[in-house]
C-alpha positions in Angstrom: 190.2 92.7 55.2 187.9 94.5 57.4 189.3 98.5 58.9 189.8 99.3 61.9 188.7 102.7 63.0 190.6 105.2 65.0 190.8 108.2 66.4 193.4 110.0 69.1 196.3 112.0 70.3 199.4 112.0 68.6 201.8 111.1 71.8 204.9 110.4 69.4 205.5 110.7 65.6 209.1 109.3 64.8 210.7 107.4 61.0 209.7 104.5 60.6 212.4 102.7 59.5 213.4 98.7 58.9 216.9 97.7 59.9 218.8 94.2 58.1 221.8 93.3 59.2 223.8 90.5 58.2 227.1 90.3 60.3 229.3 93.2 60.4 226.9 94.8 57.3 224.0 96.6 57.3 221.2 98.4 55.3 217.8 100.4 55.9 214.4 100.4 54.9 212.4 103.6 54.7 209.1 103.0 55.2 207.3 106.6 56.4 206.6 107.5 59.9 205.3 105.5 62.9 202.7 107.7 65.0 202.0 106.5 68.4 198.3 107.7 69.8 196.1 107.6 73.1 193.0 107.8 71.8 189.9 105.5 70.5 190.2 102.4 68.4 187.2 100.7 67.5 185.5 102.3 69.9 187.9 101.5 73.0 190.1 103.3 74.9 193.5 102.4 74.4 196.8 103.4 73.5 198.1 102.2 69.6 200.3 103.1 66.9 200.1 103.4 63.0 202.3 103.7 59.9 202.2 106.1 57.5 203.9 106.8 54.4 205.8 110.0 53.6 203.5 111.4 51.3 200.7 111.3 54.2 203.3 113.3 56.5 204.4 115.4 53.8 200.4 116.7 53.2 199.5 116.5 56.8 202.8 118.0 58.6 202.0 115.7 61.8 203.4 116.7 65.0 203.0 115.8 69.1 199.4 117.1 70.2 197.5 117.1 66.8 194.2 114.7 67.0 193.8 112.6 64.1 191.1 110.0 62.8 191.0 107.5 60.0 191.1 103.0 58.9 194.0 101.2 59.6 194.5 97.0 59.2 196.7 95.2 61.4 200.8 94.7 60.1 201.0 91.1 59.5 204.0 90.4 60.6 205.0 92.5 64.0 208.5 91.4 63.9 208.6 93.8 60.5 206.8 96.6 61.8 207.6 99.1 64.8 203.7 99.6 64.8 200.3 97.9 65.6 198.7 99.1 62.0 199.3 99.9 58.4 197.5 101.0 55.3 196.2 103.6 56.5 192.6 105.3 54.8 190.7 108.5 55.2 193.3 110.4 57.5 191.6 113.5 58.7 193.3 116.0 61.1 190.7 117.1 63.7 192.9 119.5 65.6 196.0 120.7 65.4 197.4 120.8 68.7 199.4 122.9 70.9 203.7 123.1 70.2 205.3 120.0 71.8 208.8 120.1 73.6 211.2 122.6 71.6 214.4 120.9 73.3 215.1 117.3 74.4 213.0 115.7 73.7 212.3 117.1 70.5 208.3 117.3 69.8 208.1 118.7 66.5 207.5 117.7 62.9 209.8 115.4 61.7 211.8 116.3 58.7 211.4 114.1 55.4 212.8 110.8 55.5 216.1 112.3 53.4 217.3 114.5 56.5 217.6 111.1 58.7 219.4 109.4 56.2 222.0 112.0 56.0 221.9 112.8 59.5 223.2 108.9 60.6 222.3 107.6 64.0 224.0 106.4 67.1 223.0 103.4 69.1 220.4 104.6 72.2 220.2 102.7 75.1 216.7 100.9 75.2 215.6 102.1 78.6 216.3 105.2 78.0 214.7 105.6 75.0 211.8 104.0 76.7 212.0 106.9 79.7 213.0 109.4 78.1 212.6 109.7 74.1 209.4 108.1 73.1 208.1 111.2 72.0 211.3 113.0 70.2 211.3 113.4 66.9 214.7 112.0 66.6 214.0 109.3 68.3 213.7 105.6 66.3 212.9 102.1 67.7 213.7 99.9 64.5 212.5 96.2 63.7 215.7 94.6 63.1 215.6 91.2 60.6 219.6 89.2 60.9 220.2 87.0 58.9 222.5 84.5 60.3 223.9 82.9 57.3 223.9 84.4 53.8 224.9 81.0 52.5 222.3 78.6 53.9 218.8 80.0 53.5 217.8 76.9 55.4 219.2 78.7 58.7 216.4 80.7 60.0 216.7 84.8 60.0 216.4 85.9 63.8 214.4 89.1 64.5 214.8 91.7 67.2 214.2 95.9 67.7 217.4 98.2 68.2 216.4 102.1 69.4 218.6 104.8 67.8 219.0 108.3 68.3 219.3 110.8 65.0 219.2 113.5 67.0 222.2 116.5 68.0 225.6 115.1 69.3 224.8 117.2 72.3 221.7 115.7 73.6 222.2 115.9 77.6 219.3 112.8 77.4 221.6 110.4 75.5 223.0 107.3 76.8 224.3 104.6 74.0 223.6 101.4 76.3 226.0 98.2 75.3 227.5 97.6 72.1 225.3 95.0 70.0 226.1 91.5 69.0 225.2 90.0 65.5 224.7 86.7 65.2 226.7 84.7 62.1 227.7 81.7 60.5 229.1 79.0 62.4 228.4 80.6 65.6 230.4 83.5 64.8 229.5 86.7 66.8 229.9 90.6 65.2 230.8 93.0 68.1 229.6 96.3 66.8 232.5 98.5 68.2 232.1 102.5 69.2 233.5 103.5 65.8 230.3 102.4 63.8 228.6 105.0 65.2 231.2 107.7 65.5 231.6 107.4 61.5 228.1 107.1 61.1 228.0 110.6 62.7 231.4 112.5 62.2 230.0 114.8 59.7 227.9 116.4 62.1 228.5 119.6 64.4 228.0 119.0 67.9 224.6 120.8 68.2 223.5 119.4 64.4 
């Protein structure tokens, strides 16, 4: 498969992360880091993201404002994938760049995958993640695969993207938007209550 080159901006480095749900259950994917860029690719101006894996992040301690180049290939299935490109090959740091945002939202270098796991998420509303937490590290717009009946694998899985928020209780930016609705057998619907993510967070301080 032929490379794309690139070269850019870091605008937003956030997990990368693949959410399955099936009914009123749930499980994760980690798959790295998704890094969002203005910059150059193939030689045009445009704005484009990329996957990494946690070893890359782990040697290269990415953050908001540091220039990168290197090859990516296109994901081949965008329904799977909160970015435009995978696989990525000779990543180079130009420049580090200047200290993002301290405070919401948070622009600095995202903690290994392990942290966000133990930290648990609440739901984020998607326009607000879209205005206001794009580029916070705690910020996490998932590809979400459902699969509708466990039973039948005739019945088509459905796919979507959820935005979370793994960031302190205390957040002044956060707004959870509406509960979500799974899809099920037989037309049954999953209402996922308030409670999920209360649990999912309860172990946390309110500035943690």
């Amino acid at each position: 498969m032929i490379k794309s080159t690139f070269k850019g901006t870091i605008i937003s480095i956030q997990p990368r992360i693949r959410l399955t749900r099936s009914f009123d259950e749930s499980s994760h994917t980690y798959l790295g880091y998704a890094i969002k860029m203005e910059g150059e690719l193939d030689g045009e101006e445009t704005t484009f993201s990329v996957g990494i894996g946690k070893a890359a992040h782990t040697k290269h301690q990415f953050k908001v404002n540091d220039i990168v180049s290197g090859e990516c290939v296109p994901v081949p299935d965008p329904d799977m994938e909160p970015v435009n490109y995978y696989k990525v090959s000779k990543l180079n740091v130009i420049a580090k760049g200047e200290q993002g945002s301290t405070a919401s939202p948070w622009e600095l270098v995202p903690p290994v995958l392990d942290v966000y796991r133990e930290r648990g998420h609440r739901r984020l509303a998607a326009r607000t993640y879209d205005a206001k937490c794009r580029s916070c590290m705690w910020g996490c717009r998932m590809p979400v695969e459902i699969i509708v009946d466990n039973w039948n694998p005739r019945v088509p899985r459905k796919y979507r993207f959820e935005t979370f928020c793994y960031g302190p209780l205390s957040c002044k930016l956060h707004k959870p938007g509406p509960n979500r609705k799974v899809e099920g057998r037989n037309g049954m619907v999953y209402v996922e209550e308030d409670w999920v993510d209360q649990m999912a967070v309860e172990h946390r301080g309110e500035d943690e």
